[in-house]
N, C-alpha and C positions, 0 to 999 in steps of 0.2 A: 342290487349291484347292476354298474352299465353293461350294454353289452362287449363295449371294448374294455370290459373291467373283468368280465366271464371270458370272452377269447385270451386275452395276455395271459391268465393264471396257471392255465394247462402250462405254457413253454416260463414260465418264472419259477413252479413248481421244478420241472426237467432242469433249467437254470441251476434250482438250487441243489436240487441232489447227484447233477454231476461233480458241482465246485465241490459238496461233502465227499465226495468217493475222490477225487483228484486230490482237495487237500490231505486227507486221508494218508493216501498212498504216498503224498510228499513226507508228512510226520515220521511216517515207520523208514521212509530214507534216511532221516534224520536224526531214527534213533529214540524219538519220542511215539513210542505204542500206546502209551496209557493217554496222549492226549489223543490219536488217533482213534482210538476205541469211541469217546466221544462227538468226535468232526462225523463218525461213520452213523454215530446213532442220530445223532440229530434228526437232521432231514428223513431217515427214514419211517422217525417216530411222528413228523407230520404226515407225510404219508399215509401213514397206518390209521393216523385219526383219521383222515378224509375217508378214506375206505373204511372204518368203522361206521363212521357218520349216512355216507350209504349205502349201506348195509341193511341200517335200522328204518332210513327211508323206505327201502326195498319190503322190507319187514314188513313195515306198518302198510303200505300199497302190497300186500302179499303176493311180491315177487321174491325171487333168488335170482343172484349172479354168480359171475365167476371171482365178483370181490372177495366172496368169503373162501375160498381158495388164495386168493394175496395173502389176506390178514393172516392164514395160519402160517404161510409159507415163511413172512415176515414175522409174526411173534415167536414163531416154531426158531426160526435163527438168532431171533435177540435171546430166546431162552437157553438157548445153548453158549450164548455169547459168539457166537459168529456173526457179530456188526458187520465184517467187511463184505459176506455175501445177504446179508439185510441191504446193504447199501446198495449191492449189485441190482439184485430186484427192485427196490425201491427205484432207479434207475429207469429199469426194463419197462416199470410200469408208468411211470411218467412219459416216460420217450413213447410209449402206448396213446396215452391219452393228449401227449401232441402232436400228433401224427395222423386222429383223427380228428381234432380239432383244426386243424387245419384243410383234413377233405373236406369236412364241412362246410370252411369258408370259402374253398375253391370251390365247392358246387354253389354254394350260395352265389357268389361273385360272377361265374358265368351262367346261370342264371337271370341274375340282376343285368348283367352287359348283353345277354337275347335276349330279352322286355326294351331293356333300354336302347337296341338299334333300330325296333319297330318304328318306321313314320308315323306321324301322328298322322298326315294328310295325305292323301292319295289323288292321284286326276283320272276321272273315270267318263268313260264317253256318257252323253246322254244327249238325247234330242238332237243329234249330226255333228254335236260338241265338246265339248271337254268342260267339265265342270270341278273343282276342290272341295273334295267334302272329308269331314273325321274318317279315320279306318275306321273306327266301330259302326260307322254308318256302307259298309262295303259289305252285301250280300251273293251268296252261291250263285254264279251266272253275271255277275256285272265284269264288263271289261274296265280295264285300266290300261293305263298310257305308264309305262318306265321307262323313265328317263335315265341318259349315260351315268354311272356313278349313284345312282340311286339305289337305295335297298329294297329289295324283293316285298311289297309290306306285307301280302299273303298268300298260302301254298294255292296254286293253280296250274294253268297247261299255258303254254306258249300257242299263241294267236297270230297267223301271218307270216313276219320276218322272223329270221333264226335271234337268238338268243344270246350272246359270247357271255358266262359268269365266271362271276369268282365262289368259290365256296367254301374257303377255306375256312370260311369261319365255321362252317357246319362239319367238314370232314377233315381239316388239318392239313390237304391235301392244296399247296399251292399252282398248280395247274390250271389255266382258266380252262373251261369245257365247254359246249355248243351244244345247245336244246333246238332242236328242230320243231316246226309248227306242229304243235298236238303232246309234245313231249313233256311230264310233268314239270314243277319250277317248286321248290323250297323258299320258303320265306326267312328272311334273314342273310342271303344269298346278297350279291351284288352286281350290278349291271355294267360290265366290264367294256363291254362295246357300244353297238350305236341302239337308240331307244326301239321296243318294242313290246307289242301289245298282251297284254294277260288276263289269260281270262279264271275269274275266280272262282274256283272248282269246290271247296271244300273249307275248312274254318281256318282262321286266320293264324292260330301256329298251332302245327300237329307235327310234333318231328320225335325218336330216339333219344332219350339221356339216358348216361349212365350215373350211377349214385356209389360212388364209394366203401367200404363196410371193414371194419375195423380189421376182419380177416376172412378170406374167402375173394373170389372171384366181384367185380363191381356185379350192382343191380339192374339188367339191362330192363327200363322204363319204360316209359313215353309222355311224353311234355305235351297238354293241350291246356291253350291259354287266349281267351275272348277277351275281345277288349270292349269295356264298358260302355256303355253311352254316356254322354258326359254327366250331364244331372247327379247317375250314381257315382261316374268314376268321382266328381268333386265331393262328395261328400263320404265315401273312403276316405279323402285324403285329409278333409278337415276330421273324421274319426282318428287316422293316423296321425294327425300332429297332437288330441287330445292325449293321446295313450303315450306322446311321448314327452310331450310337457307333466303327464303326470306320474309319469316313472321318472323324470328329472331328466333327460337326454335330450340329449339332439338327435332330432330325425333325420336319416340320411338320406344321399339322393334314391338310391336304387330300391327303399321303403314307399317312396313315391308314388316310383315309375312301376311298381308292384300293383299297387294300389287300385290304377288307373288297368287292371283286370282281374278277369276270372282265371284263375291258373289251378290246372286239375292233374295229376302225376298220377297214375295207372300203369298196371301192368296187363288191362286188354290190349289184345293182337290189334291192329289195325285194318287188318283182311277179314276180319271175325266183327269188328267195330268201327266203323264210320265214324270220324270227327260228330259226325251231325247225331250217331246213337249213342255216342262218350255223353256228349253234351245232355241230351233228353235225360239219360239214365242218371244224371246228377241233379236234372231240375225234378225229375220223379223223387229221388231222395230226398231232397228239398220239402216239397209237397206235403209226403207221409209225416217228415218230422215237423212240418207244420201243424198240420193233423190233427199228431198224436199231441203237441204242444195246446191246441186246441181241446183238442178233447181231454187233458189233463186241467185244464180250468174247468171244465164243465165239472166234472166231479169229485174237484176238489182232493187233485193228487199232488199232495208235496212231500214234505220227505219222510220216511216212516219214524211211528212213535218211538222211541230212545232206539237203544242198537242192538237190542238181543234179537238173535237171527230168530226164533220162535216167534216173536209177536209182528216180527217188519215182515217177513215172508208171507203171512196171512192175508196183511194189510195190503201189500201189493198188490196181490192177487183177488182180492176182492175189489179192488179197483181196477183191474186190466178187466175181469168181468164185467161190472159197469161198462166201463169204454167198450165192447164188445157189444153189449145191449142198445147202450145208445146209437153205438155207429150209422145203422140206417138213418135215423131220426135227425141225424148232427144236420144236415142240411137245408131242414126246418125251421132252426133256430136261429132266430136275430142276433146279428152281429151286439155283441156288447162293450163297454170299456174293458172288462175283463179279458175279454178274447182279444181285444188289442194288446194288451200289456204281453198277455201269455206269447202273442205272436214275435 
């Protein structure tokens, strides 16, 4: 399925089981109950299959939800013959599930629109100069020139002359404000006044998001996202058109402009974690699971023999042993075709 074929379905679903409860409720105006009985069941007995259907997903990945509280809530009414509050529910939980299908793609979309206002190209002083070079070529401590109308391309201090932005794209808040020299500067921001100098303090976007949740208060995050060099970011993106030529789609822009970085979502504090110790502690992670990918060729660990929990828990475990043993010694060992594949 596209994925504009998985977004529509949640509000075509809602679509359908409002028009069932409205026609519905027209019928028994009109006298006709018995056909109303059926307009009610309808759409709720699709419904009821989808939530059946993950249900048994949830099962077989042995999880639970609150689906199985629908399904009974809903068989429990059609067993009594109250379609018309089957109908209601069935309603409640569509209008559910597009409600979040939609913060989704609000968070998706502004997301995709901060990647997508980053400049690609920044001007940064060098040798008594100004030079153009990629932002992913812009490290901790290099000054940059912004220019009137230019976006902020990464979080730093104001250098020099004062500052006038805009930030409404960051805070909602249309107000332009004034950074004085030494005062932080947010990336994504915009240079509302006349050009001035920034010096580049920490990575290239580290700022608060919030993430949406079906119920309860949003997620308050934090968005850190490096942008590639190019060599890699191109070849993301030629992976990104493989994956969508071969799911049948068209690739969009903002899968792109994705692409073309590393984008990390965390809930470490930022006073506690440093853009630059976000960053390490994920190329650390990186590392191990290399590692461990490594060291699972070495001794020949793939997936255990058939499924009974008895004979696969043995086998694991005498293979995490091995890898334990070997560990010292891994560094020994000559690079092989094997350990490429595994990598």
């Amino acid at each position: 399925m596209t994925g504009f074929a998985a977004r529509a379905r949640p509000f075509a679903l809602l679509g359908l089981t409002v028009a069932g409860l409205v026609g519905g409720l027209l019928l028994t105006a009109l006298g006709r109950e018995d056909l109303a009985i059926w307009v009610w069941a309808g759409p709720t007995v699709v419904i009821g299959a989808r939530l059946v259907w993950s249900i048994v997903r949830d099962l077989i990945a042995r999880e639970a939800g609150v689906d199985v509280i629908a399904v009974l809530a809903i068989g429990g009414a059609l067993a009594l013959g109250e379609t018309f509050a089957a109908a209601v529910i069935a309603v409640m939980l569509a209008t559910g599930e597009a409600l979040e299908t939609y913060a989704e793609g609000r968070a998706h979309r502004e997301l995709t629109a901060l990647l997508g206002r980053a400049p690609q190209d920044v001007n940064r002083y060098r040798n008594g100069g100004l030079e153009t070079v990629p932002i992913g070529d812009v490290r901790p401590g290099d000054r940059l020139l912004v220019r009137p109308g230019e976006v902020v391309p990464v979080d730093g201090v104001v250098r020099g002359a004062s500052a006038i932005l805009d930030e409404s794209a960051l805070t909602g808040e249309s107000r332009l404000v004034t950074r004085e020299d030494g005062d932080p500067v947010s990336s994504g921001v915009v240079d509302a006044g006349g050009p001035f100098d920034l010096l580049a303090a920490r990575g290239l976007i580290d700022r608060p998001i919030w993430v949406a949740r079906k119920s309860g208060a949003p997620l308050d995050l934090r968005l850190v996202a490096v942008k590639k060099p190019a060599p890699a970011a191109e070849a993301s993106r030629r992976r990104a058109r493989r994956e969508a030529r071969k799911g049948g789609h068209q690739i969009s822009k903002g899968t792109l402009v994705a692409a073309d970085w590393v984008i990390l979502v965390t809930s470490l504090q930022p006073d506690a974690f440093p853009t630059a110790d976000v960053l390490a502690l994920y190329r650390l992670r990186w590392r191990i699971e290399l590692g461990f990918k490594r060291l699972k060729s070495v001794v020949g660990l793939r997936g255990p023999p058939g499924t009974d929990e008895r004979s696969a828990r043995p086998y694991v475990l005498a293979h995490l042993l091995m890898i334990l043993l070997l560990e010292p010694l891994v560094d020994e060992f000559e690079d092989s075709p094997r350990w490429a594949a595994a990598a």
